[in-house]
C-alpha positions, 0 to 999 in steps of 0.5 A: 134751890130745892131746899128754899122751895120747900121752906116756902111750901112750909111756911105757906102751908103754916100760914094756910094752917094758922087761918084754919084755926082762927076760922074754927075759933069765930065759928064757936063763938055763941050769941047771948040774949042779955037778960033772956026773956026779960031782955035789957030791962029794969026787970032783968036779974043781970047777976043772976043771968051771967052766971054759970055762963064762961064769956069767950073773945068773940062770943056776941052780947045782944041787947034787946030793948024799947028804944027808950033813951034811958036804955041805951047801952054804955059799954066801959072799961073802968070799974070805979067810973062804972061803979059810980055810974058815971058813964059819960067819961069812961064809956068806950061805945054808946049802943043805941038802937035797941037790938044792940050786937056787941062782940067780946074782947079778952078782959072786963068790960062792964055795961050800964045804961047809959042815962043815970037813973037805972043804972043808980037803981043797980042795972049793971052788967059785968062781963069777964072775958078768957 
């Protein structure tokens, strides 16, 4: 009986253990302004923002913006539909309230006006995530 206690208090203190490390992880996440002062704007140099910044899961992207409908936020997964600016079949979420929140997940997701003409002109952002 004494030996099935105490992989009990093993396995409990483990789990405890576990639920500890994945506190520590959400705790270091960092928030990012896209495009710093420029916020989510035509005037924004998205290259030039990201780089030197290594994105983790949890790590949160804030879009600041006018509420103007040619700013909404289109988050996709797909690189050619991104790339061709055709947001309307591969976005997996619209953002849309122009202090947009959006937390990272492991793997490329790519962000554009939802509208066409900016992103046409080249306001795109890609983010990889480790």
């Amino acid at each position: 009986m004494a030996v099935g206690m105490h992989k009990i208090l093993v396995i409990g203190i483990g789990i405890f253990v576990s639920c500890l490390l994945l506190q520590c992880e959400q705790v270091d996440a960092k928030e990012y302004i896209v495009g710093d002062e420029k916020r989510w704007s035509p005037d924004a140099n998205l290259t030039q923002w990201t780089e030197g910044k290594k994105f983790k899961a949890g790590d949160v992207l804030v879009f600041k913006y006018n509420k103007d409908p040619f700013l909404m936020v289109a988050a996709v997964r797909d690189k050619y539909l991104f790339e061709k600016c055709d947001l309307y079949a591969g976005a997996i979420n619209i953002y849309r309230s122009g202090n947009d929140h959006v937390v990272l997940e492991k793997g490329t997701t790519y962000f554009a006006p939802y509208l066409t003409p900016y992103c046409e002109n080249g306001m795109k952002l890609t983010i990889d995530v480790v």
